[in-house]
TIVOKOL-596055 format. One record per residue: y, x, z of N, C-alpha, C in turn; residue in one letter. Coordinates in nm, 2 decimals. Each point is the difference from the previous one (the first is absolute). Layout:
BEGIN
+--------+--------+--------+--------+--------+--------+--------+--------+--------+----+
|    n_y |    n_x |    n_z |   ca_y |   ca_x |   ca_z |    c_y |    c_x |    c_z | aa |
+--------+--------+--------+--------+--------+--------+--------+--------+--------+----+
|      Y |      X |      Z |      Y |      X |      Z |      Y |      X |      Z |  A |
...
+--------+--------+--------+--------+--------+--------+--------+--------+--------+----+
This chain:
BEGIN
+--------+--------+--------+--------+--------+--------+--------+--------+--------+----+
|    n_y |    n_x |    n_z |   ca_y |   ca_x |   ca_z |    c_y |    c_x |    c_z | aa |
+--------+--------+--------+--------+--------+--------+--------+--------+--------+----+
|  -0.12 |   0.09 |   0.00 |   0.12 |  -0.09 |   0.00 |   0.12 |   0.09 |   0.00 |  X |
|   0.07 |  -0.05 |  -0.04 |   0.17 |   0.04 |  -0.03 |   0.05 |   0.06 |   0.14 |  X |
|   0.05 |   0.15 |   0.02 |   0.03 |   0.03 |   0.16 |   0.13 |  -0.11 |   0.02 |  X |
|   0.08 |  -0.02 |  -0.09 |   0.11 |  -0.04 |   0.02 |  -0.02 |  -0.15 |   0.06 |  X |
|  -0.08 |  -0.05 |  -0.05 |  -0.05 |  -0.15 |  -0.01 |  -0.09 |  -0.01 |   0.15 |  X |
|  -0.07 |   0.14 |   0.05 |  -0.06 |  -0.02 |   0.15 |   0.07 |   0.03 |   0.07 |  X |
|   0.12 |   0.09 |  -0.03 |   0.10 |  -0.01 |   0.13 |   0.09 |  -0.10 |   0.01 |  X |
|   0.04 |  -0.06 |  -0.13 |   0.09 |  -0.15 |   0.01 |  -0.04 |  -0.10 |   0.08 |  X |
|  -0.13 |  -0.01 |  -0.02 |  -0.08 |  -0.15 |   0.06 |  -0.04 |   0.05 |   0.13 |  X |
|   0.00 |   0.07 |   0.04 |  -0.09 |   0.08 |   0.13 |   0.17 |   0.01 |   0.13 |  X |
|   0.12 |   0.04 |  -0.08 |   0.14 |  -0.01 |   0.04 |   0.08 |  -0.13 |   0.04 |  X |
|  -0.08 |  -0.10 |  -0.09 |   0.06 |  -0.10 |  -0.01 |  -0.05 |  -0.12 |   0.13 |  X |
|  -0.15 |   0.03 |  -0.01 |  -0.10 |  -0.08 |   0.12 |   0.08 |   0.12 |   0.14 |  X |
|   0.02 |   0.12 |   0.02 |   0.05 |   0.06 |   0.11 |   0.16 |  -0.08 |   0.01 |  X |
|   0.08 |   0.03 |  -0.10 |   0.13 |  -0.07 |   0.05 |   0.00 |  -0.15 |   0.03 |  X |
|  -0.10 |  -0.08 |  -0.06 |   0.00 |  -0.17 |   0.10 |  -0.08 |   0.06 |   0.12 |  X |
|  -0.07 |   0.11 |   0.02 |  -0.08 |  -0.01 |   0.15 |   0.10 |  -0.02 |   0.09 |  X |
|   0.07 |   0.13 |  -0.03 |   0.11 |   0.06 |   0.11 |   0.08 |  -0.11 |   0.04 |  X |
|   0.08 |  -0.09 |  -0.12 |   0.06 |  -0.11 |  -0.02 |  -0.04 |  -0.12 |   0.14 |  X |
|  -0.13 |  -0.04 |  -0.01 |  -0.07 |  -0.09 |   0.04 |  -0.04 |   0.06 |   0.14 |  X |
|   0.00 |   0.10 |   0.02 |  -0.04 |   0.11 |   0.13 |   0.12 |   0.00 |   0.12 |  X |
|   0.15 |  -0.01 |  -0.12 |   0.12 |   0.03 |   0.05 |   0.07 |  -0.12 |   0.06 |  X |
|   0.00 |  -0.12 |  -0.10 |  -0.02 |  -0.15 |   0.08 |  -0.08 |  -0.02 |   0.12 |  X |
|  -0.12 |   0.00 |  -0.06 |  -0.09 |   0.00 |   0.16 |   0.02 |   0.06 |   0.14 |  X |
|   0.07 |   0.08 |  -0.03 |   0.02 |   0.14 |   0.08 |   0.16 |  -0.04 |   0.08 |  X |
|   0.08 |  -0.11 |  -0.10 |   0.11 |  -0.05 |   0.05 |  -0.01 |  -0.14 |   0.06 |  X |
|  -0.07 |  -0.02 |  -0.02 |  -0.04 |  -0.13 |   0.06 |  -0.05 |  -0.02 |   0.14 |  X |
|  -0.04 |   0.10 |   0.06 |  -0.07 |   0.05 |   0.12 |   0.10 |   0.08 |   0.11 |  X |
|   0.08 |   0.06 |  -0.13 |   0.08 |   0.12 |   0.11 |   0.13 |  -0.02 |  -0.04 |  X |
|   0.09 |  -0.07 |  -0.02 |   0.14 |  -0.05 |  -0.02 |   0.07 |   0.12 |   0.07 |  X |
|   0.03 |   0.10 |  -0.08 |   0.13 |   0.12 |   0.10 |   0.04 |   0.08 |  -0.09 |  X |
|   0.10 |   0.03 |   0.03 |   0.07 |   0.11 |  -0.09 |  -0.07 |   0.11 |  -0.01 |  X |
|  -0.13 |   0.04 |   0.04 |  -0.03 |   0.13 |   0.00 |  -0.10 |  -0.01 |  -0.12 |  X |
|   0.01 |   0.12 |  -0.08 |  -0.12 |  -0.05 |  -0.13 |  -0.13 |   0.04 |   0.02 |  X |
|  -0.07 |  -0.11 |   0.09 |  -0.12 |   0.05 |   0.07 |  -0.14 |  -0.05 |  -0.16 |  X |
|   0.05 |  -0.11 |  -0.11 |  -0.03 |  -0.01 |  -0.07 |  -0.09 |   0.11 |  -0.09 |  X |
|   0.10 |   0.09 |  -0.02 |   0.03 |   0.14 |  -0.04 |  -0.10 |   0.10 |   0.04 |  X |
|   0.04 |   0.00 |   0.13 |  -0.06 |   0.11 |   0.04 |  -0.14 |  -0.05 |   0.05 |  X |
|  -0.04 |  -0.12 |  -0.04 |  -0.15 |  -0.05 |   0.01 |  -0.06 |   0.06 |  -0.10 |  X |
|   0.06 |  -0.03 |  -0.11 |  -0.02 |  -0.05 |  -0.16 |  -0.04 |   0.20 |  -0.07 |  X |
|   0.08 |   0.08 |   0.10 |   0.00 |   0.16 |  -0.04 |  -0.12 |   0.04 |   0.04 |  X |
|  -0.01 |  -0.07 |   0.16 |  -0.13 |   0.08 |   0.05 |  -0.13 |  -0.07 |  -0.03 |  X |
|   0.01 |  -0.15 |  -0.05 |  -0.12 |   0.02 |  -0.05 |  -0.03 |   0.02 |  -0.14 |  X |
|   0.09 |   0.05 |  -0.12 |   0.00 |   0.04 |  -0.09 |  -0.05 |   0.16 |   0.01 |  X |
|   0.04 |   0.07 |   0.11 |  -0.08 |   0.11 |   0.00 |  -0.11 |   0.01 |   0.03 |  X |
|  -0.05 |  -0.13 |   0.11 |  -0.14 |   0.04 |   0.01 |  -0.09 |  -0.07 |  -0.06 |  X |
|   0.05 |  -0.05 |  -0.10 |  -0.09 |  -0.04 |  -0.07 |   0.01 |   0.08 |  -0.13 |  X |
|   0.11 |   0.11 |  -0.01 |  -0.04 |   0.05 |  -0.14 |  -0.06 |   0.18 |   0.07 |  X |
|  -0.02 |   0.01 |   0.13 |  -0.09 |   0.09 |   0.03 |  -0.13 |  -0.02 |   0.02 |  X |
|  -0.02 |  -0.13 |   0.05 |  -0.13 |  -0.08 |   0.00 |  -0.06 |   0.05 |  -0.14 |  X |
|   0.07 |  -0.09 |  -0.13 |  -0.05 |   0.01 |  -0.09 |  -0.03 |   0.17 |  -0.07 |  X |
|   0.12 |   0.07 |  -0.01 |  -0.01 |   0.10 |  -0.09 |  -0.11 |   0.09 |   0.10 |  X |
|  -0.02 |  -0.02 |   0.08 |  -0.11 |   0.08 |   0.15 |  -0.18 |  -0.08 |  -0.07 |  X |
|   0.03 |  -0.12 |  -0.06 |  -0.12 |  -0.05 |  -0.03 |  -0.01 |   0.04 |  -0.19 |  X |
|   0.08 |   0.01 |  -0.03 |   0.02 |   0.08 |  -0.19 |  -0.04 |   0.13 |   0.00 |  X |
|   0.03 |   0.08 |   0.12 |  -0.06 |   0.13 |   0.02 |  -0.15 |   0.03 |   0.01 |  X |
|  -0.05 |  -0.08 |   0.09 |  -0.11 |   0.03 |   0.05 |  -0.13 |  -0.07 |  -0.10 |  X |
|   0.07 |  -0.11 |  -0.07 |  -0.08 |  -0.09 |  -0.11 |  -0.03 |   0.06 |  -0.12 |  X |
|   0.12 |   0.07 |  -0.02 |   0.04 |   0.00 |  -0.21 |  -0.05 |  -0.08 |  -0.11 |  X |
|   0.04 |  -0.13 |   0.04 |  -0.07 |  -0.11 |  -0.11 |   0.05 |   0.05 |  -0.16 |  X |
|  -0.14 |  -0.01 |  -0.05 |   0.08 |   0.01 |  -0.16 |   0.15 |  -0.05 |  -0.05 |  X |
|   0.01 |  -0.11 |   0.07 |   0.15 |  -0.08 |  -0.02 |   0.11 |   0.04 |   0.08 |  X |
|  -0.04 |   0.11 |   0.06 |   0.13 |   0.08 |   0.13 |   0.13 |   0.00 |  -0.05 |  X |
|   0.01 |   0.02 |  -0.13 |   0.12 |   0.03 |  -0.07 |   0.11 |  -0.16 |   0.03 |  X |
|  -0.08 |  -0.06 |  -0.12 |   0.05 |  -0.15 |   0.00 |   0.07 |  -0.07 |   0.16 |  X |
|  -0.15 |   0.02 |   0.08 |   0.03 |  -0.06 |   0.13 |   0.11 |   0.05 |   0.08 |  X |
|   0.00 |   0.13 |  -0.03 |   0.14 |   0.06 |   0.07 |   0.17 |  -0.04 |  -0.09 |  X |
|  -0.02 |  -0.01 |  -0.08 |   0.11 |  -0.05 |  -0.08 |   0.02 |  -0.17 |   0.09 |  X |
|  -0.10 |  -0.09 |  -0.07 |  -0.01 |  -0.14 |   0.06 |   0.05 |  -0.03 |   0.13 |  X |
|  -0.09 |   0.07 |   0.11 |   0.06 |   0.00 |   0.14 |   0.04 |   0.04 |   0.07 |  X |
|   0.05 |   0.16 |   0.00 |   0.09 |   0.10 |   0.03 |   0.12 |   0.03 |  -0.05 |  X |
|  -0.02 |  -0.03 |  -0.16 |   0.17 |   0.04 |  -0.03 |   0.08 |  -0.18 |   0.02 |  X |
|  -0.11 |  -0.06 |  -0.07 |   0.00 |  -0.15 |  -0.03 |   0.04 |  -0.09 |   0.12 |  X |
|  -0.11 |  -0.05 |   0.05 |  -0.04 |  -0.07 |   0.16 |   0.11 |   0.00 |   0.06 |  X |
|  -0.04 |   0.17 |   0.07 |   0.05 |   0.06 |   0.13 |   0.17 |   0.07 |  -0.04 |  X |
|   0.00 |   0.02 |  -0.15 |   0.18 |   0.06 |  -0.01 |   0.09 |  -0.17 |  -0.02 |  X |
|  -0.05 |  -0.10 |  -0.04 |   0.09 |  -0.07 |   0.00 |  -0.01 |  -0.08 |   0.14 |  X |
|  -0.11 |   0.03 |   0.06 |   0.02 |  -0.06 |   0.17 |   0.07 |   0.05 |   0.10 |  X |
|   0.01 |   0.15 |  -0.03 |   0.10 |   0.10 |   0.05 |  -0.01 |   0.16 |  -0.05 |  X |
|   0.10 |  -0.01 |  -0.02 |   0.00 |   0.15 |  -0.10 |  -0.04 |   0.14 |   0.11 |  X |
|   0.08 |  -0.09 |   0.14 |  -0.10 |   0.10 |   0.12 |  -0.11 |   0.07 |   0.03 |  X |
|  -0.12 |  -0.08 |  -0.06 |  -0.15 |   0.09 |   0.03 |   0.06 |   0.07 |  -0.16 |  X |
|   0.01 |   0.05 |  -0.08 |   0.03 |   0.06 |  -0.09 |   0.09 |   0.16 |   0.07 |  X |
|   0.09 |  -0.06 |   0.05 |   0.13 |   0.08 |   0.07 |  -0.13 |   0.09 |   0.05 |  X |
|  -0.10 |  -0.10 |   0.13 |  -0.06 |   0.05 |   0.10 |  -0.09 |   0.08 |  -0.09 |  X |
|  -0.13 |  -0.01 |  -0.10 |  -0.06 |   0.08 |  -0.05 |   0.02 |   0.10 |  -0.07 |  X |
|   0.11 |   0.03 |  -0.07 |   0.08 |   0.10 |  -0.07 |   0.04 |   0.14 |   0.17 |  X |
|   0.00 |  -0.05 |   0.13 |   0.06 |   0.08 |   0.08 |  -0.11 |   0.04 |   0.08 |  X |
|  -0.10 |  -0.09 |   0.02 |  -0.11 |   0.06 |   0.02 |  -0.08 |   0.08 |  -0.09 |  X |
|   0.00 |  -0.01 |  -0.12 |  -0.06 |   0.07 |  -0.07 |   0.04 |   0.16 |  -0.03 |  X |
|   0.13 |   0.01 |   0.04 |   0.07 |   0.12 |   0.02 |  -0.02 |   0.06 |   0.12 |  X |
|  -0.05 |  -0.07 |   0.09 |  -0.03 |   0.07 |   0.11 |  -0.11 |   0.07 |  -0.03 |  X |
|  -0.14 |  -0.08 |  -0.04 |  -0.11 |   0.00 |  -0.01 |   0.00 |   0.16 |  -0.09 |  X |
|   0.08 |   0.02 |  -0.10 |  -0.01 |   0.11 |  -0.09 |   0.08 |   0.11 |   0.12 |  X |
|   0.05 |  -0.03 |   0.11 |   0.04 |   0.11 |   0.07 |   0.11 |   0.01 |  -0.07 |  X |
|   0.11 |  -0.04 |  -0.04 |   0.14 |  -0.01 |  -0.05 |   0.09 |  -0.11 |   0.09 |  X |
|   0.01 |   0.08 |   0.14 |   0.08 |  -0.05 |   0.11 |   0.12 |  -0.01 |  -0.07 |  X |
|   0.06 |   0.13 |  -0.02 |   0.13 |  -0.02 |  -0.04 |   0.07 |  -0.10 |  -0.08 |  X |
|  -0.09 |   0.03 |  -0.08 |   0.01 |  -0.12 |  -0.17 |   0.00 |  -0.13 |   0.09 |  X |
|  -0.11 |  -0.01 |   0.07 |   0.01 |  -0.14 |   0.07 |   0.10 |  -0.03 |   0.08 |  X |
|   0.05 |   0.07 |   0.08 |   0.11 |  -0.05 |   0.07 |   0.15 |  -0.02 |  -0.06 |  X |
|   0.02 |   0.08 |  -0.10 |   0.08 |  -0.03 |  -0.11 |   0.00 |  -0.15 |  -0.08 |  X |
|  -0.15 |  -0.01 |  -0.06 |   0.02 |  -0.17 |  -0.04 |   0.03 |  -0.07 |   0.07 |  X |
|  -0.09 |  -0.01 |   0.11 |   0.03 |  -0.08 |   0.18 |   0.18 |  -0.04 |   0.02 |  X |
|   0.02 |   0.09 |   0.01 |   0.15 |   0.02 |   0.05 |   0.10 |  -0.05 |  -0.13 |  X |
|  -0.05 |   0.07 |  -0.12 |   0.10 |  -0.01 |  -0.13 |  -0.02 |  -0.19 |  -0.06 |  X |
|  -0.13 |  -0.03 |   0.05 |  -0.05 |  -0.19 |  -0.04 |   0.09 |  -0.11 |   0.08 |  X |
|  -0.02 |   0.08 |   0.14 |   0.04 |  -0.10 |   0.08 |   0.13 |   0.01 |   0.02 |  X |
|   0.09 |   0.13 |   0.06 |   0.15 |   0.00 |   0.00 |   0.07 |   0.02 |  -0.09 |  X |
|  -0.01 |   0.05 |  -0.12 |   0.09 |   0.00 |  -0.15 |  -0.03 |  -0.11 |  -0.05 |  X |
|  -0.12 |  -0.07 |  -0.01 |   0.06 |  -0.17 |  -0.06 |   0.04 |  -0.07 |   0.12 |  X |
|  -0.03 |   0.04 |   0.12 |   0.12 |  -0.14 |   0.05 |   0.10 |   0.09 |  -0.03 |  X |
|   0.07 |   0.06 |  -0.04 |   0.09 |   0.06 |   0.03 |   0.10 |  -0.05 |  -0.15 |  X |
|  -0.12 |   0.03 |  -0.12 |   0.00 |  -0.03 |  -0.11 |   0.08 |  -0.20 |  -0.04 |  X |
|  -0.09 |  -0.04 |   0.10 |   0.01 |  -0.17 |   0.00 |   0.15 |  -0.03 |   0.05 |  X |
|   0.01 |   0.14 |   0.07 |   0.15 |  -0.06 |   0.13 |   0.08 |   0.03 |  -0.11 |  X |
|   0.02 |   0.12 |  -0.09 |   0.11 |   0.02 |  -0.13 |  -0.02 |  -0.11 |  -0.09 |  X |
|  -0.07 |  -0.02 |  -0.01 |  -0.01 |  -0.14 |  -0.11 |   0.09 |  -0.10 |   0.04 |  X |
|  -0.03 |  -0.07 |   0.13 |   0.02 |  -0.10 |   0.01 |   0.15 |   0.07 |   0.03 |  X |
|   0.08 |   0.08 |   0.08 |   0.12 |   0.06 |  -0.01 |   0.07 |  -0.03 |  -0.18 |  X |
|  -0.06 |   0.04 |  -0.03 |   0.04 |  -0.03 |  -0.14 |   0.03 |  -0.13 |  -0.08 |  X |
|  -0.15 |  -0.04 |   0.00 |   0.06 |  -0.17 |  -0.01 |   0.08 |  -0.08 |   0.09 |  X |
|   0.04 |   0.01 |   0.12 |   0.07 |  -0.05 |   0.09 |   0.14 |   0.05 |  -0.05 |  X |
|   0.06 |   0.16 |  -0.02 |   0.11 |   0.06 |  -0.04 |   0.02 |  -0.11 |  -0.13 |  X |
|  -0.08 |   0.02 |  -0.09 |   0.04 |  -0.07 |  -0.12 |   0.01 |  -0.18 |   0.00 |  X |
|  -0.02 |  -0.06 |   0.13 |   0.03 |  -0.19 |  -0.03 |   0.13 |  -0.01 |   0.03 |  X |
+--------+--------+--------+--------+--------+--------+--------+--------+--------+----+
């Protein structure tokens, strides 16, 4: 199948999860804190360690596909976080602390940082 076409449809079923995860998740816990979020990250990561920990140790003929489908697919449009998270562990895993704590640091504080100039921007400019 078409990679582009397994990670669309695989992205698409992740972004209504999160969606439907995120309601649910508001419906229960009404507060300003985005606990939605940080539900929706942490189990996005353990379920894409779950999985890629079970791709490893299996190697199905279809490993390729399946990881497209529900790791880039699934799990990136449910939260781009287990992605964030496996990209940083896997840096570790090769012994590239450094490198790692650079993405770590460079992911998380230069795009908020990134998001805060933006919106600076469009706010300057209404």
């Amino acid at each position: 199948m078409n990679a582009y076409l397994l990670v669309g449809i695989g992205g698409a079923l992740g972004s209504m999860a999160r969606y439907g995860s995120g309601v649910l998740v508001g419906r229960v816990w009404n507060s300003g804190f985005p606990l939605a979020t940080l539900l929706i990250n942490i189990a996005g990561s353990l379920a894409m360690g779950l999985f890629i920990g079970w791709l490893a140790r299996t190697t199905p003929d279809w490993q390729a596909d399946a990881r497209l489908f529900v790791a880039v697919g699934v799990f990136g449009g449910f939260t781009t976080f287990s992605s964030f998270s496996l990209d940083a562990i896997a840096l570790i895993e090769r012994g590239e602390i450094a490198q790692s704590a650079i993405y770590i640091l460079g992911s998380v504080v230069i795009a908020i940082l990134a998001l805060y100039v933006g919106m600076l921007v469009t706010r300057g400019a209404a």
